[in-house]
N, C-alpha and C positions, 0 to 999 in steps of 0.2 A: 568743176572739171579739173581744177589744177588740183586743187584737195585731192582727187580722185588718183589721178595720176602720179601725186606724192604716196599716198597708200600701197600703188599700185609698187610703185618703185620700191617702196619700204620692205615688202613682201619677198620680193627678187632677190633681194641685197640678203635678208635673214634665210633665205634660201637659201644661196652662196654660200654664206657662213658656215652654215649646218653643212653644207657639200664638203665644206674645206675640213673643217674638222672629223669630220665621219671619213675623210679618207687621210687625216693624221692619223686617228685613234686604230683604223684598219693598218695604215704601214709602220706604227708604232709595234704593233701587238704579232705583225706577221713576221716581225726581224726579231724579236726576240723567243717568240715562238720558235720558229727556226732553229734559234742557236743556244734554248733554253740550256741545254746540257752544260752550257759554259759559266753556267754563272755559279758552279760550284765548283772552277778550277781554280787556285791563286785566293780562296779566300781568306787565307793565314795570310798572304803577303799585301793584302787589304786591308784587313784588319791591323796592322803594324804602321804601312801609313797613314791610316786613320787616327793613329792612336799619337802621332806627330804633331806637336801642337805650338813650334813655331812661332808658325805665322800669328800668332797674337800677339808679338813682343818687337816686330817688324812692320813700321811705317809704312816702307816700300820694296816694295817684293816681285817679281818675275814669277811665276806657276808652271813647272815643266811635267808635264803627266807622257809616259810612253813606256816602252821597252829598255832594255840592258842597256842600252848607249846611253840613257838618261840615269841608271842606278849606278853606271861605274865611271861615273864622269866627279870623280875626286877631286880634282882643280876647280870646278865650275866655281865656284868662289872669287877665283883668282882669274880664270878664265874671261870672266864675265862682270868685274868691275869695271866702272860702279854698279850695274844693275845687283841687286841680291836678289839669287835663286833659291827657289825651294825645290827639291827637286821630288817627283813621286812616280817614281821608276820601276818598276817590277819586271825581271825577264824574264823575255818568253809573250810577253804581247801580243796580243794581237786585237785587231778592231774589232774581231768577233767575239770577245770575252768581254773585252772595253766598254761594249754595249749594254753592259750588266753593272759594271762597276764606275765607270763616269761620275755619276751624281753623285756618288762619296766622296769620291777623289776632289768633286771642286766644292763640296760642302763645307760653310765659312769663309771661303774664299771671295766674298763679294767684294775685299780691300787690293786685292789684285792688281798692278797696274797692267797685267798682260798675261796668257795661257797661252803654253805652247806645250802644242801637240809631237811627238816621233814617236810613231808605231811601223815596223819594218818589218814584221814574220808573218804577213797574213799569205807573199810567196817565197815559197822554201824554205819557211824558216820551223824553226825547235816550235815541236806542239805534245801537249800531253792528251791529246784526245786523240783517241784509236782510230786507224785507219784515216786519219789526217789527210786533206789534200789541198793542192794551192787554190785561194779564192782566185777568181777572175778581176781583172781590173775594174770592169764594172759593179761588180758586188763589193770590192775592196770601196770604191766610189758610195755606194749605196751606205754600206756600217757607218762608215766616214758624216755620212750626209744626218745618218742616227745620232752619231756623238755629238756632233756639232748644235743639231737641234736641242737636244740634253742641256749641253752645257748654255745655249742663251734660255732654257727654260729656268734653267737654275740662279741663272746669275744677271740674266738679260744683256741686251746688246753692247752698254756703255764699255765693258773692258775687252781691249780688241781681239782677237782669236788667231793666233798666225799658227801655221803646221808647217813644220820643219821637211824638206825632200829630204826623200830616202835615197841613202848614198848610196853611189854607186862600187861596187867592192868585187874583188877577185872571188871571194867563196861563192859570189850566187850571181857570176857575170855570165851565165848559162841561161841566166832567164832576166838579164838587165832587160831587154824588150818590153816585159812582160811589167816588170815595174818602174821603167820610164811612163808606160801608160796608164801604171795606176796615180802616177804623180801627176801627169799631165792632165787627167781627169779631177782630180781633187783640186788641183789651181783653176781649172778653168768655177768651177763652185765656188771655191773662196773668194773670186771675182767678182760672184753673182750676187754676193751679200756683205750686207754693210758689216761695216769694220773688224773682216776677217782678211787674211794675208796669207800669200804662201812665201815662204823661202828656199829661193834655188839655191843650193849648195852644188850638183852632181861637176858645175866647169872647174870649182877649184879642187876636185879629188880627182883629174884625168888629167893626161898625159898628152902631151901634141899629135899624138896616135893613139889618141880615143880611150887609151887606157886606163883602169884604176892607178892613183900612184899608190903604190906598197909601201913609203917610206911613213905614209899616215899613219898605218896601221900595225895592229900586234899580229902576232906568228900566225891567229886564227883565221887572218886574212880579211876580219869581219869586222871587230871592234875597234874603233879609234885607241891609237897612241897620246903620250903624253900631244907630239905635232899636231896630231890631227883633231883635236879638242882644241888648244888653243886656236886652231885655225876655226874651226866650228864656232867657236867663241866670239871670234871678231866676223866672222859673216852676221851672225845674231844678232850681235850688238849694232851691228851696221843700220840693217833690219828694223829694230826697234826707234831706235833713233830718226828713221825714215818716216815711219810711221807716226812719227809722233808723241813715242811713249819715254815720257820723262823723267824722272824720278827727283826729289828736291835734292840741293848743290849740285844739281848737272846740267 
């Protein structure tokens, strides 16, 4: 009878499994479906930081994959010691291309001590696909949920995942609402799973009257200043450190 019962359970369990992955392989294949069109935008600017080869000459190293604010952050060197960054930036970003290109971007990458994520144009931002329109915060959640999968299929769990908040900024304060809840929805995930992290930045780029401060930023209203990098910088590092993530002589 217990033999039996063990069979029985054996069965349930390999059923489960097969349930769970037949509806990975269906919501794998339906998000890229979706957004096949994209995987042939930016692939020159994929191809270039692939072709980066770094991180093989570097012990310990930081991994920043995202949009403009990760390619034109010139200091992060200086920014961001001790940690050394690699940085794999491309603008123009977004989570819906991202979902194409991820597995490149972290490939080799298994020496990592930490991957962090900032992707900011999925609302209002610069798109080269026609008739472009803002994703919704849950579907911003959902691509989010794609990459993330990606990157511990690639690398697996041990190197922690933190995704950096999307600032909040004068150019696209018309629809901050819209992407406070895309943030708020991606922290409450990175919650849900082991040794991934979100970091709040939006209190130290606002003003005692809920404002964006300006002083961060460049004339476009959008992109961090020399200020607002190193302040980015030390929220990071704050971050990192909290976590956990150490690097040898620190």
């Amino acid at each position: 009878m217990i033999v039996q019962n063990f069979i029985y359970l054996k069965k349930i369990d390999i059923k489960k499994l097969y349930l769970i992955l037949l509806a990975s392989l269906l919501f794998n294949c339906s998000v890229q479906k979706k957004y096949i069109e994209h995987n042939k935008y930016f692939e020159k600017d994929i191809q270039i930081l692939e072709s980066k080869k770094e991180y093989k000459i570097l012990e310990d190293y930081v991994l920043f994959i995202g949009s403009s604010s990760i390619r034109r952050w010139d200091t992060a060197v200086d920014d961001l010691k001790p940690y050394q960054p690699i940085l794999r930036g491309y603008g123009g970003a977004h989570y819906y291309d991202l979902i194409h290109f991820i597995e490149r971007l972290v490939k080799g990458h298994d020496k990592a001590n930490a991957i962090l994520l900032f992707v900011a144009n999925d609302i209002r931002g610069y798109s080269l696909r026609p008739n472009h329109k803002d994703l919704s915060p849950k579907e911003i959640k959902r691509l989010f949920k794609f990459v993330h999968k990606k990157i511990r299929n690639k690398l697996g769990k041990k190197i922690p995942v933190l995704v950096i908040e999307t600032t909040p900024t004068a150019k696209r304060w018309n629809v901050w609402p819209q992407i406070a809840e895309a943030n708020k929805l991606i922290k409450q995930y990175t919650k849900k799973k082991q040794n991934s992290y979100f970091i709040d930045t939006r209190d130290f780029y606002l003003d005692e009257s809920g404002l964006p401060i300006e002083n961060y930023f460049i004339e476009d209203k959008l992109h961090l200043n020399s200020d607002g990098y190193k302040l980015w910088g030390q929220i990071i590092k704050e971050k990192l450190n909290q976590v956990g993530v150490l690097i040898n002589n620190f």
